[in-house]
Every structure is written in C-alpha cells, then in structure tokens.
C-alpha positions in Angstrom: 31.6 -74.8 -116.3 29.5 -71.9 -115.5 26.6 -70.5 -117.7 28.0 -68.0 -118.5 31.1 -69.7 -120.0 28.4 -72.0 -122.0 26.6 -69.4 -123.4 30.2 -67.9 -124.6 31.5 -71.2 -125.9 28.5 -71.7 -127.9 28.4 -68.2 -129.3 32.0 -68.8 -131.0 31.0 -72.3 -132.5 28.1 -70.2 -134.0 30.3 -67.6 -135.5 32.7 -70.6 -136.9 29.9 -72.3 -138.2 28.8 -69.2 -140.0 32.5 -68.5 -141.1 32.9 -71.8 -142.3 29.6 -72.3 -144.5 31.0 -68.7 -146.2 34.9 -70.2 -146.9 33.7 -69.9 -150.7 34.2 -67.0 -150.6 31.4 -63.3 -150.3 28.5 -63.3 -152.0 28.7 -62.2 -155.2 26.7 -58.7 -156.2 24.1 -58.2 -158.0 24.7 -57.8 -161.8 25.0 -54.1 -163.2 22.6 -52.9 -165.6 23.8 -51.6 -168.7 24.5 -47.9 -168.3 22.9 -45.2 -170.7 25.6 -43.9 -173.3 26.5 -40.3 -173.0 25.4 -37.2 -174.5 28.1 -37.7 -177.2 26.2 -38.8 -180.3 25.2 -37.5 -183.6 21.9 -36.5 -185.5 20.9 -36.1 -189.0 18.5 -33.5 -190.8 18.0 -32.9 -194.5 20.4 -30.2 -194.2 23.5 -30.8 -193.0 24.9 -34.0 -189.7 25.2 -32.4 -186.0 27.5 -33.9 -183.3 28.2 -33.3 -179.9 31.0 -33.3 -177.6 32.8 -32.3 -174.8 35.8 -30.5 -174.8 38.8 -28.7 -172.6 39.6 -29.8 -169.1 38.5 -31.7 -165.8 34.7 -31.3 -164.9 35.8 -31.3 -161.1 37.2 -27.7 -162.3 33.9 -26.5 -164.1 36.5 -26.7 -167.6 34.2 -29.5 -169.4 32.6 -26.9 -172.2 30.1 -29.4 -174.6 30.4 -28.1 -178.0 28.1 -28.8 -180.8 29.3 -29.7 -184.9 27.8 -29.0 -188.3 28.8 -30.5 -191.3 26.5 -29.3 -193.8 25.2 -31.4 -196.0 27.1 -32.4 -199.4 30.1 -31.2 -197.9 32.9 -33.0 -195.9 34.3 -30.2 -193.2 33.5 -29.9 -189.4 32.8 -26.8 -187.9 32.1 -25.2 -184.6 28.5 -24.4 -184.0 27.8 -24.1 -180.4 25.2 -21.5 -179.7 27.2 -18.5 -177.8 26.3 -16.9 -174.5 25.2 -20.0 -172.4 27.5 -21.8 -170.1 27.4 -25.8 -171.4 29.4 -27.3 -168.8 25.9 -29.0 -168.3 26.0 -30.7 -171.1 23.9 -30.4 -174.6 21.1 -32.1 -176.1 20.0 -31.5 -179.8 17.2 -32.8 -182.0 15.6 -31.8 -185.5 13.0 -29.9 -185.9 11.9 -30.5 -189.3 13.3 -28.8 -193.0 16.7 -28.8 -191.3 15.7 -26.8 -188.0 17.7 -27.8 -185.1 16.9 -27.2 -181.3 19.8 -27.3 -178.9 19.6 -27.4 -175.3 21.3 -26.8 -172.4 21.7 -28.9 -169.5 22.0 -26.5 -165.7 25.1 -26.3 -164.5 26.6 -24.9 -161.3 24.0 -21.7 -160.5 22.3 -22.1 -163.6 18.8 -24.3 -163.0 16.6 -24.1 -165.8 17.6 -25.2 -169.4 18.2 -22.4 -172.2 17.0 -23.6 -175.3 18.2 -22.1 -178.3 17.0 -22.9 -182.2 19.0 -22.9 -186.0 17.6 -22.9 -189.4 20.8 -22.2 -191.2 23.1 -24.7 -189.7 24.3 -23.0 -187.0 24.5 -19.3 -188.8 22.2 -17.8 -186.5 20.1 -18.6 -183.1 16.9 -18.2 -181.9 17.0 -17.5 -177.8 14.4 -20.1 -175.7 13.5 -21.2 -172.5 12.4 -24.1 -170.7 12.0 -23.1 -167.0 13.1 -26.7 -165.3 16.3 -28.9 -165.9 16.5 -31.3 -168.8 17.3 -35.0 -168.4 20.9 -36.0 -168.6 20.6 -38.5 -171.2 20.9 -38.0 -175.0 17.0 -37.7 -175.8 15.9 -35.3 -173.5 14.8 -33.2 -176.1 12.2 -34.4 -178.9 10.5 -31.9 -181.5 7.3 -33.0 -183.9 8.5 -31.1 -187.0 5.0 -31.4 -188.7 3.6 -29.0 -185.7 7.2 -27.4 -184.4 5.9 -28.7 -180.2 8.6 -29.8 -177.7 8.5 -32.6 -175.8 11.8 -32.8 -172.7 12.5 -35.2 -169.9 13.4 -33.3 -167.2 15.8 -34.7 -164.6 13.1 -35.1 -162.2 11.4 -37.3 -164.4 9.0 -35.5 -165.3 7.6 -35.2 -169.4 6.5 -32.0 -170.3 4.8 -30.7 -173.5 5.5 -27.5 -175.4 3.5 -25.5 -177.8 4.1 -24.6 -181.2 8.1 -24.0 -181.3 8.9 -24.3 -177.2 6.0 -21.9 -176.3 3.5 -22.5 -173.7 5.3 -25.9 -171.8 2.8 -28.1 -170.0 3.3 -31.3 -167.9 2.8 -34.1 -170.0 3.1 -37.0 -167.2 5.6 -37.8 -164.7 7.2 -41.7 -164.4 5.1 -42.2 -161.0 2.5 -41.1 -163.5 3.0 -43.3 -166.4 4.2 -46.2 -163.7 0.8 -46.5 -162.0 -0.7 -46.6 -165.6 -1.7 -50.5 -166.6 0.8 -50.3 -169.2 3.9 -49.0 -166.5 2.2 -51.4 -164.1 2.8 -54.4 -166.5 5.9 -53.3 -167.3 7.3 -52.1 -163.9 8.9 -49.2 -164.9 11.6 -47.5 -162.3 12.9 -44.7 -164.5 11.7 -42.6 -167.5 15.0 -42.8 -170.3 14.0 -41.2 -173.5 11.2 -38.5 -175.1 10.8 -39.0 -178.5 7.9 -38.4 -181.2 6.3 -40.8 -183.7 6.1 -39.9 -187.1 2.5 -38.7 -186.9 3.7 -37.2 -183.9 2.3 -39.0 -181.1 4.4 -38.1 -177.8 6.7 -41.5 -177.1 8.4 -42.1 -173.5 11.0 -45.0 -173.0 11.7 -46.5 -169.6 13.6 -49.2 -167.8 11.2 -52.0 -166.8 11.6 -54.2 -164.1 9.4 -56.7 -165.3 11.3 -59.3 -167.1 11.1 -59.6 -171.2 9.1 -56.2 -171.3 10.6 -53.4 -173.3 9.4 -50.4 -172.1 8.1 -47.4 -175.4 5.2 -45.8 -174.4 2.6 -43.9 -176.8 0.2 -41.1 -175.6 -2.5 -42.0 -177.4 -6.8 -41.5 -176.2 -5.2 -39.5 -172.9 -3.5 -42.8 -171.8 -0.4 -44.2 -172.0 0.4 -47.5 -173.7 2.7 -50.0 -174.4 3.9 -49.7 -177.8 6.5 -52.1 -178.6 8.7 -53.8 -179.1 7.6 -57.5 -178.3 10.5 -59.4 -177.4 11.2 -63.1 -178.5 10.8 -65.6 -175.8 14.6 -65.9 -175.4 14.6 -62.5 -173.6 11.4 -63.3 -171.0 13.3 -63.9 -168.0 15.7 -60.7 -168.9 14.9 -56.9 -167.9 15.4 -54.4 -170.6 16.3 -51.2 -170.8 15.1 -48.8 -173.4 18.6 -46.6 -173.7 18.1 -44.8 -177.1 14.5 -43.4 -178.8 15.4 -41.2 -181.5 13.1 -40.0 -184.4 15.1 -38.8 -187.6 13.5 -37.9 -190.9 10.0 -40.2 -190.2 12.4 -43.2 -189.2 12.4 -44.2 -185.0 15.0 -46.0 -183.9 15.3 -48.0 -180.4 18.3 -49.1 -178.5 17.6 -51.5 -175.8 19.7 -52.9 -173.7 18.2 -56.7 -172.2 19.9 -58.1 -169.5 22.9 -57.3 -166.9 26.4 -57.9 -166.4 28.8 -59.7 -168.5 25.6 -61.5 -169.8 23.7 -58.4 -171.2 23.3 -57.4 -175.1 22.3 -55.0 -177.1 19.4 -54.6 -179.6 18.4 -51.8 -182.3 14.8 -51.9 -183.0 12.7 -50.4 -185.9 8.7 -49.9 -186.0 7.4 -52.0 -189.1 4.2 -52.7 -191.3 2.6 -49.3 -189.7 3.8 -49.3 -186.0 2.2 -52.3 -185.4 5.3 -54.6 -185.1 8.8 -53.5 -184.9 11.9 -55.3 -187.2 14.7 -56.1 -184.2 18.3 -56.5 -185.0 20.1 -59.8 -184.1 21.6 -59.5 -180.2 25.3 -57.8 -179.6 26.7 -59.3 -176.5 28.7 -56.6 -174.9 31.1 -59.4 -172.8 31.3 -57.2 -170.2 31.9 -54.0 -172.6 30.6 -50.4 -171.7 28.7 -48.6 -174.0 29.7 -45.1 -174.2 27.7 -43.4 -177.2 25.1 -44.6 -179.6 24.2 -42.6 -182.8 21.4 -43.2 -185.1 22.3 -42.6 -189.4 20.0 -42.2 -192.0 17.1 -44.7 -192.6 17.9 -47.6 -190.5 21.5 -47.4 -189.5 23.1 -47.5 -186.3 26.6 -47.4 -184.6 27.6 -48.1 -181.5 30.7 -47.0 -179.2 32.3 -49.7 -176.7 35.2 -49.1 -174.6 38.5 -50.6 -175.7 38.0 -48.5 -178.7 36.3 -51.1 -180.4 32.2 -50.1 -182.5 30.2 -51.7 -183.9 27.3 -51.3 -186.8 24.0 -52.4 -188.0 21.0 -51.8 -189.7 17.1 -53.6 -190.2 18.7 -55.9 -192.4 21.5 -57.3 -191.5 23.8 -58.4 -188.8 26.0 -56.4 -186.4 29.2 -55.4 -188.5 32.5 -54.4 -186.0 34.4 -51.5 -187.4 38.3 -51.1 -187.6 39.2 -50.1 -184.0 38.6 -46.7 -183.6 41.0 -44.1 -183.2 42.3 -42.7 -179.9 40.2 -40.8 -177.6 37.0 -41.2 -180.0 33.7 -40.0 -178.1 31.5 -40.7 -180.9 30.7 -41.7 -185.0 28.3 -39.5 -187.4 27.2 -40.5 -190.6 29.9 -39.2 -193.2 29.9 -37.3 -196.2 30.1 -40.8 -198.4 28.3 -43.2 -196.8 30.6 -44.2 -194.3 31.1 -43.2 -190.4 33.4 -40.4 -189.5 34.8 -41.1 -185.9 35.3 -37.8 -183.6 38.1 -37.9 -181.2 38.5 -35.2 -178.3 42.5 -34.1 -177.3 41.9 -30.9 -174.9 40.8 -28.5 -177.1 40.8 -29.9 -180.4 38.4 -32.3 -182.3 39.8 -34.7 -184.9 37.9 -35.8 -187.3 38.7 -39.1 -189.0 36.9 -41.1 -191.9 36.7 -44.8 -192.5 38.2 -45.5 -195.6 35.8 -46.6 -198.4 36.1 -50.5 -198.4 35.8 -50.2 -194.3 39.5 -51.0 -193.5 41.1 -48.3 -191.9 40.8 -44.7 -190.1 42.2 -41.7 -192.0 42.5 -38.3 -190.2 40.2 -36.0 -192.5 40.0 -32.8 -189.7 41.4 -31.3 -187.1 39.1 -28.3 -185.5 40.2 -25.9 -182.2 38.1 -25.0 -180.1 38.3 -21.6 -178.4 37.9 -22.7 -174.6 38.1 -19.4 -172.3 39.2 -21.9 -169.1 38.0 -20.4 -165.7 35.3 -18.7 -167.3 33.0 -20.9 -165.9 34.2 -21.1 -162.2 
C-alpha cells in the first residue's frame, strides 16, 4: 500500500470517527434572550390614558402609519390623536410630562433621520413642534421627561443618552453605553446594550441595560457625575441567570421595571418596584414565559402591570400579589391600557381600524366597547 493510499485511508476513518461521535444529532444553539416588547404600549397621566399602535398595511411597502390614542380621563371613548404633519412609519414613543403634558416622538423613517418631537397639554387638541437632531431608540422608553423641571432625556439608536434642557431645548450628551460600560458599575454588570431612559421621581436621569454578568440587573442612576447601580438586587435563585432590563417607565412618581432573567424556554419575567426610599425595590413573584414571546408591556396606575404574550394569552400583576392571567385576549390585540373602571381595555388592530374591547367587571370576558377608523392616505409615504 503506498503512502499516499495511507494517508487517504486514515483521513476517512478520521471523518467517520468525527461523524460518528456527532450521530446524536447537531449541537444545539445557544438559547435566545428574551426580546424587548414593541412600541405598542400604553401610558397614564392625570389627565386622560395614551396608547399607541400601528395601523394600515405591510411595512415592506412604507404603509405601517403608528397612531397615537387619548381617552381622556373620566370618560370611556378612544380617539385619534396622532400629531399631524410627520411621517410615523418609524414608529412613536410617548411619555408624560407632568400636569397631563405629553411628549410624542418620532422614530426616522426612510429619508427622514432625526426624530421630530412634538408636545400636548390638552390631550391631543393641539401640538407644540420640536426637535431632537439624532434618531431615537426603537424601544418603548426612548423618551423620558422629569415633569418637576420639563428636561428630556432619549436613547438614541446609536446608544447614545442625551440630555435636554428645560422642555427639549438645548440637548447634550449624557453618556453613551461604551461610556456607562467602562464605568465600575457597567463593568460589574457587563452591560452589552443600553434598553431604557427613564427619570426617578426626584429626577435623577435612570438608564437600563442588558448585563452579561449573571444575576445582575442592570438600572443605572446619574448621581455625583457617575453612574451607578441602582437596583434591583436579585434573590440568589437568579445568580447564575443574565437579566435583561426590558421596561423603565416613570408614571405619576411610581417607576416600574420589567426584567426579563434568563433565556429560552427557561426564561421569566419580573416587574420590579423601588421601595422604602429607593433603597430596595418590592419584586413580583417570576412569570415563566414556556417558551412565549412577549409582545407589549404596559405599566397602570400605582403599581400595576400587564403583559402581552403571543397565543393571545396576558397576564397581570401588581407589588402585592401574584401574576393574574386574563381571559384570552381578543383577535389581533397589540396592547392593554388601563380602562375607564379599573379594568384593562384590550386594543386590537384590523387594517385601518382599532377596536377597543373592555374586560368585563368580574374579569371574565372581552366585550367590544369601540371601534375607531383611521384615515390612512396609503402610498403617501413611498
């Protein structure tokens, strides 16, 4: 037998060896973390509850026009209040800005790359024109307002934080996440990605991230020109898990957290409150998502907060209690508000329209309250 032939033959028993130690089958991938929810969610303010959603046709086509909801307060009707003259196939943050204020804004789209920010006092009424000169974040709290001083704080897509003065004047950068990373508290928690902007109720500028770290949840405070870690600590049942921050909302002095800890099939979620000051945070029990999606999260008043999972199923909770499923939702719902009676009013998109249905008053059922058109102008986009 030549050497040649050898060196052949033992080539092949190499390659069947290798075949044969993988007849279990391929390697499995790596667990998927827990997506962010969508830019589908609600808000509260003293005067009236804001939602947003996206309406009309396919997104590849430049048709996908997000609209923004009022239904003033101590009423029960929907309507329309998208501010006019700005493309939103983007997409559409909102948050409060204090005494019922609202401050929507606009994610680029196509040739538009900046973010046009525009401002309410009278639900919707009338707008106030602004500008922040760089893209927003594409995630649901992108925007953050401090209503005892009226500044801005938006996460920008690059991830980058900036600062506003008084009312969206004046912007500034705040920090960027290789900023905040190389900080001991992003070192210690390993942060890959900035997720949320929010304020504290004294109006400390907040940042969440993703940490890859294990068992490290990842809200920052700007506090002494440094950034720190600011909660929440996790029990030792989550140390070997990473943890997303997905949700960092502020509404009427109240934050509200959404993590998500773990990946796959295995991961869960948790709401989590700040407590006795700031100093420690109340943490809701875990919601294993069994392989779920999340698709929108919504904080209510006080401590409540609802949940969207695909299959049409939801889910509630609060600081003091347990998660509590809903009925299942109705077709095509993108998102629940807080209704008019204490309940959850489910918003479902069909094309154009947006129907609005209520969860009956002992929690059992769905019953269609609302149906709203929406005036789409298709092609006006392209």
């Amino acid at each position: 037998m030549t050497r040649r032939r050898r060196g052949l033959l033992v080539l092949a028993a190499v390659a069947l060896c290798a075949g044969c130690g993988s007849a279990a089958g391929p390697a499995s991938a790596p667990a998927s973390p827990v997506r962010p929810p969508s830019l589908a969610t609600s808000l509260v303010t003293p005067t009236g509850t804001w939602a947003v959603a996206v309406l009309g046709g396919p997104a590849a086509q430049h048709n996908n026009f997000w609209q923004l909801f009022v239904r003033p307060a101590a009423t029960s009707r929907w309507r329309l209040a998208t501010p006019p003259g700005v493309a939103s196939n983007g997409g559409l943050v909102v948050t409060g800005l204090g005494a019922g204020s609202v401050v929507a804004g606009f994610r680029p789209s196509q040739d538009l790359t900046y973010s046009p920010l525009a401002t309410t006092g009278n639900n919707g009424a009338a707008w106030t024109p602004g500008l922040l000169d760089a893209a927003l974040a594409d995630v649901p709290d992108a925007l953050a307002a401090a209503p005892a001083t009226g500044r801005l704080l938006a996460l920008l897509s690059n991830g980058t934080a900036e600062l506003s003065g008084p009312r969206g004047t004046a912007w500034v950068r705040l920090a960027t996440a290789r900023s905040v990373a190389a900080s001991p508290a992003g070192r210690h928690c390993g942060l890959s990605r900035l997720t949320a902007a929010a304020f504290s109720p004294s109006g400390v500028p907040l940042l969440a991230a993703s940490c890859t770290h294990p068992g490290t949840a990842g809200v920052f405070a700007y506090t002494g020109g440094t950034w720190r870690l600011a909660g929440p600590a996790l029990p030792a049942a989550y140390a070997h898990h990473a943890v997303t921050v997905l949700r960092l909302t502020a509404t009427a002095g109240t934050t509200t957290a959404l993590l998500a800890a773990g990946t796959g099939p295995a991961a869960r979620l948790l709401a989590a409150w700040p407590a006795s000051g700031g100093t420690r945070w109340a943490l809701s029990p875990p919601l294993p998502l069994h392989g779920a999606a999340l698709t929108s999260a919504s904080a209510g008043p006080g401590d409540t907060v609802a949940v969207v999972l695909t299959g049409n199923h939801a889910q509630t909770t609060t600081a003091a209690g347990p998660w509590q499923p809903l009925p299942a939702l109705p077709p095509a719902t993108v998102t629940l508000a807080p209704g008019p009676g204490g309940g959850w009013d489910a918003l479902a998109v069909h094309g154009t329209k947006l129907a609005i249905w209520q969860l009956a008053p002992d929690g059992s059922t769905w019953a269609a309250a609302q149906t709203i058109n929406v005036p789409i102008q298709f092609g006006s986009s392209g």
